[in-house]
N, C-alpha and C positions, 0 to 999 in steps of 0.2 A: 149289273151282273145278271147272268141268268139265273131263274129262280130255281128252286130247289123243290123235289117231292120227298117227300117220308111218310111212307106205309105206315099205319100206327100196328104194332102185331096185336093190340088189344084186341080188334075185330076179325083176328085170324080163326083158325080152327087148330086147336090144341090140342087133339088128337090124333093131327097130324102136323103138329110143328115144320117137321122137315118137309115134306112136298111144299107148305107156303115158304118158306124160305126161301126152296129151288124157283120159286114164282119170283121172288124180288129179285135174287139173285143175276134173275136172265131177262129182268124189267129194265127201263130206264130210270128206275127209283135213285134216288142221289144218299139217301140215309135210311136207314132203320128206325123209328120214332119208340118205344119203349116208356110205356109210364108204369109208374111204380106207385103202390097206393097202398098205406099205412091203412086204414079203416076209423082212422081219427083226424086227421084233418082234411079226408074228404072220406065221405059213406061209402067206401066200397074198400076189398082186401083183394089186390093181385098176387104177386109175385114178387121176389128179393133176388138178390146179387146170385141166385145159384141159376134161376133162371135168363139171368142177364149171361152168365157164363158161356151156358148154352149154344142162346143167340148167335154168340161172338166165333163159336166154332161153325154155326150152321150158316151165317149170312157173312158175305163179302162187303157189304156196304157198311157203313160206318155206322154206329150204333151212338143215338139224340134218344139220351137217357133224362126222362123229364119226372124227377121226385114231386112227388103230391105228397111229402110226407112231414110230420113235426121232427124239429133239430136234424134236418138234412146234414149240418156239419159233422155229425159223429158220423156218417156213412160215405162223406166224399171218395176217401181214398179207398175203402171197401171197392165202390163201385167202379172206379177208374180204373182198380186191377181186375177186376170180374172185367174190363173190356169197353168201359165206356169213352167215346169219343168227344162227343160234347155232354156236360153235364147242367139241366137246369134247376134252378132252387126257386121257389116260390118266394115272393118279396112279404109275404103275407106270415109266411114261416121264420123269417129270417131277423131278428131283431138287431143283427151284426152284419145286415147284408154287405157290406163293401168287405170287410174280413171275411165272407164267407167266399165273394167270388173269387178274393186274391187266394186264398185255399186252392178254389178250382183250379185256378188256372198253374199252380204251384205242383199240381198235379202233371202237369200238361196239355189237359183238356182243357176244350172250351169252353166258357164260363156265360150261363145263359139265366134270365133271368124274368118268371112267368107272373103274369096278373088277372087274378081274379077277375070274372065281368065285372063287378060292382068293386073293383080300384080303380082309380083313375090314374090317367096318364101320368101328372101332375106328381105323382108318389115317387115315379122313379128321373125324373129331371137331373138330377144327381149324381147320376150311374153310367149318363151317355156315354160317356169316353169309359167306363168302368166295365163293363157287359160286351160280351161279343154276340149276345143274341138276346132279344126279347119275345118272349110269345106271351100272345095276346091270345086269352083262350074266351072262344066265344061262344061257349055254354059253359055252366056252369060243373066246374069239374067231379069225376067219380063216375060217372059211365058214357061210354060210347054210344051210337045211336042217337043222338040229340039232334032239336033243330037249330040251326044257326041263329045268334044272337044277331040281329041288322046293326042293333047301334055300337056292336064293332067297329066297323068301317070307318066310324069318324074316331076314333081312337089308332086306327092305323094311320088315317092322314095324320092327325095331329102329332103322334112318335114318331111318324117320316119327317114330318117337318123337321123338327127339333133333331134329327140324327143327321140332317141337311146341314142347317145352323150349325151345329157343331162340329162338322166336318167329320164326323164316327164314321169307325166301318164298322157298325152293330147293324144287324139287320134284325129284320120284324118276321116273327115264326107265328102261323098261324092252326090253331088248334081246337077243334069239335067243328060238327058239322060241312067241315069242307066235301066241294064238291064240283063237277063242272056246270052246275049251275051257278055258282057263285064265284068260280078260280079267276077268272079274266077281271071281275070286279074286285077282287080282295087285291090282284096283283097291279091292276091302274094307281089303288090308293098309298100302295108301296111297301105292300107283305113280300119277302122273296124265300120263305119257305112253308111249302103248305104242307100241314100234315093230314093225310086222306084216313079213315079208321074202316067205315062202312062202306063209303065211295069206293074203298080199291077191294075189301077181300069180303064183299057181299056180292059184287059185281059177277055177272055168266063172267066179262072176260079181262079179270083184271088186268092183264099186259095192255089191253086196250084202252082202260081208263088211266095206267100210270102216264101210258102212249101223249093219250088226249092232254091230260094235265102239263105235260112237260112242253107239248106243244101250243099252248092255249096262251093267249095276248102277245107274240110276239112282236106285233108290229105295236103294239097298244101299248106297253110299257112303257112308265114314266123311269126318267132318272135316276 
């Protein structure tokens, strides 16, 4: 499939919410990335379901609503009617993860499912056929800005493999740090959605870097 970009609006400018929108909007951005951050299960406090609202009125693309927060399940369906498209839940969070996805997906969104640098692959073996999306976040979560974790990468191979194996169509979401320094590498080892935070809306010309990203390993893709 061809891979997927998603803006993180994290690294937007929020005083002018709507001009970046109109920027995604008229991009070739494939989703809206949206994290949501409790201030307890990871260090930082964003924004809730009235800001996701918002979004959903201001951006045309599909709104990858990725909770960082403790007991995700009480908020599923809050956030699905605030407008979310796909919704992911942290596996770190979730002590009823398979009941939590079937939740999601009960909703009708899509049921996505995020790990820690320091989780291993290994944790969610279980879930392949369960999850329509994994992201692999490769710095540690709570702020944008970060530099890319490397030994991501063998963590992508090794969930591609196994989404191979089993015949899944779960794909591999990648999050922090992304960049076109790094896009054609993350996409060889078999990420097919990247989410950009600082690479698209720190950028002179973000249309140019959604541009670049969307266009980047096309002959190089693996399977």
């Amino acid at each position: 499939m061809k891979h997927l970009v998603a803006p993180s609006v994290l690294a937007a400018d929020f005083s002018n919410l709507s001009k970046a929108m109109d920027m995604v909007n008229g991009s070739e951005a494939d989703w809206l990335h949206v994290d949501i951050m409790d201030g307890h299960f990871v260090p930082n406090l964003t924004f809730g379901m009235m800001i996701v609202k918002v979004l959903k009125k201001l951006c045309g693309k599909p709104l990858d609503v990725h909770l960082m927060i403790e007991k995700p399940e009480q908020y599923i369906e809050a956030y699905r009617e605030a407008g979310a498209d796909v919704i992911t839940v942290h596996y770190e969070a979730c002590p009823h993860i398979h009941r939590t996805l079937q939740q999601i997906k009960a909703t009708g969104a899509k049921a996505g499912v995020a790990l820690n640098p320091g989780t291993p692959v290994s944790a969610v073996k279980n879930l392949i056929e369960d999850a329509d999306l994994f992201c692999l976040m490769s710095v540690n979560p709570g702020f944008g800005g970060q530099k890319f974790i490397y030994e991501t990468l063998a963590k992508v191979r090794e969930l591609h493999s196994q989404i191979i194996e089993r015949n899944s169509k779960a794909i591999i979401e990648i999050d922090g740090g992304v960049g076109l320094q790094n896009a054609e590498t993350l996409l060889q080892a078999g990420a097919r959605v990247l989410v950009a935070g600082s690479a698209v809306f720190k950028a002179e010309d973000p249309l140019d870097v959604i541009s670049r990203l969307k266009s980047i390993g096309k002959d190089t893709l693996i399977a």
